[in-house]
C-alpha positions in Angstrom: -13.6 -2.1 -33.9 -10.9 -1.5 -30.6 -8.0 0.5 -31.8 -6.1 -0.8 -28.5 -8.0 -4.1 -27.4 -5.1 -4.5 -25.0 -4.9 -1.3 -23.3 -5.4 -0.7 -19.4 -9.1 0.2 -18.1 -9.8 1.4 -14.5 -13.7 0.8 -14.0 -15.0 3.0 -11.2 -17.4 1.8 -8.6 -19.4 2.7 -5.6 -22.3 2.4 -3.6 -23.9 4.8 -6.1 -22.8 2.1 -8.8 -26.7 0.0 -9.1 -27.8 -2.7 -11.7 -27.6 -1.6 -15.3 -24.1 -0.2 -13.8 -22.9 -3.1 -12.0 -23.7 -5.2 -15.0 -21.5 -2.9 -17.2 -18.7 -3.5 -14.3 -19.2 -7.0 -14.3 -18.6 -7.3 -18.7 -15.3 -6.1 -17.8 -14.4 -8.3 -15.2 -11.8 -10.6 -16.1 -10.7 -8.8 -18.7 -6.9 -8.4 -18.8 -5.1 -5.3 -17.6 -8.5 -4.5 -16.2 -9.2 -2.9 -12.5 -11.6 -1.9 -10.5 -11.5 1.3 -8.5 -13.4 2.7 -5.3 -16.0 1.1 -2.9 -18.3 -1.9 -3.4 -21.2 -1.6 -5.4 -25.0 -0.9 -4.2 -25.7 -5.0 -4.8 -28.5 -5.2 -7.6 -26.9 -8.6 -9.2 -30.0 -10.1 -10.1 -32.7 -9.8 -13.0 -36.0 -9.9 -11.9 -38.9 -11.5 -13.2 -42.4 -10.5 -12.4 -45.0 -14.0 -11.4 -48.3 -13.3 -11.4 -50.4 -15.1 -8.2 -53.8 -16.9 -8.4 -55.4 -14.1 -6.1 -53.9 -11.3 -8.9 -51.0 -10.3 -6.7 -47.0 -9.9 -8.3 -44.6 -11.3 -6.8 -41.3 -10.5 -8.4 -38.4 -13.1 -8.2 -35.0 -12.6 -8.8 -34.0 -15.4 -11.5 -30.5 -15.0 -12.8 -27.3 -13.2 -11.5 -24.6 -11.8 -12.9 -22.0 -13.7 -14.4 -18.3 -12.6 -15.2 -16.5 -13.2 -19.0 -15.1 -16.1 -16.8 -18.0 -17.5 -16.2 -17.9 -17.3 -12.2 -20.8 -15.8 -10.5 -21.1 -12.2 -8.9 -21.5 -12.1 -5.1 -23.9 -9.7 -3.2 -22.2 -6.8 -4.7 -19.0 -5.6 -6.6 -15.6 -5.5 -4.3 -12.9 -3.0 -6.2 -9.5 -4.5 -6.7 -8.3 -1.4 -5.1 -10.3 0.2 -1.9 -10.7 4.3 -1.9 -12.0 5.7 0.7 -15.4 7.6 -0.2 -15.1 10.8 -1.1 -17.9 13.6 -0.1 -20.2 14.3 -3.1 -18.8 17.6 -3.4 -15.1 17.2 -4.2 -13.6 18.3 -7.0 -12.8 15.5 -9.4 -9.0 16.7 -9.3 -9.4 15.9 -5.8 -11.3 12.7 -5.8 -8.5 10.2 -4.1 -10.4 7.2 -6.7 -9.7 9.2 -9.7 -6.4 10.1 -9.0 -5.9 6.4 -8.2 -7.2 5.0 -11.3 -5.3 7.5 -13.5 -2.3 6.4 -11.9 -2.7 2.9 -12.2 -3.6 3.7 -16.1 -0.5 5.7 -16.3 1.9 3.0 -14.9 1.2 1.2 -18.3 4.0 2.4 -20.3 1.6 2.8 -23.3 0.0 5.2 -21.3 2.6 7.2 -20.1 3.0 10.7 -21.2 6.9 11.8 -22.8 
């Protein structure tokens, strides 16, 4: 159950932002009222499946990529709707220039605004 199946979400992404991550990004792509913040993503669209070879090597192939609600297919990697530059690993998240502009964005829904 969504209390608020309309309300504004700011997704965060990155080059730290892998696989089982991207794949959570990409479930919310397409969504309305539904953003994505920071840098493009580390590129690990695919799932992999492992083949064994006559001589008892693996060879692992990718076999599926990442599709949106939408039903069009990922690229290489994640592209924000909004570019942040990166921010060094040790800034303080009050600092962080793609939090402050996520939260921004959120607040300029008027649901989210504070009185």
């Amino acid at each position: 159950f969504v209390r608020r199946p309309t309300a504004p979400v700011a997704i965060l992404i990155g080059g730290w932002t892998a696989s089982s991550g991207e794949f959570l990004a990409v479930a919310f792509i397409g969504r309305p009222r539904t953003a994505l913040f920071g840098q493009d993503s580390a590129g690990y669209l695919t799932a992999n499946e492992p083949f064994e070879l006559s001589d008892g090597a693996t060879m692992v192939l990718a076999t599926a990529i990442a599709v949106d609600r939408r039903g069009i297919k990922t690229g290489d990697r994640l592209e924000p709707d909004y570019v942040v530059q990166q921010q060094p690993l040790d800034t303080k998240l009050e600092d962080d220039k793609t939090i402050v502009a996520a939260k921004e964005w959120v607040q300029r829904h008027a649901e989210c605004r504070r009185n």
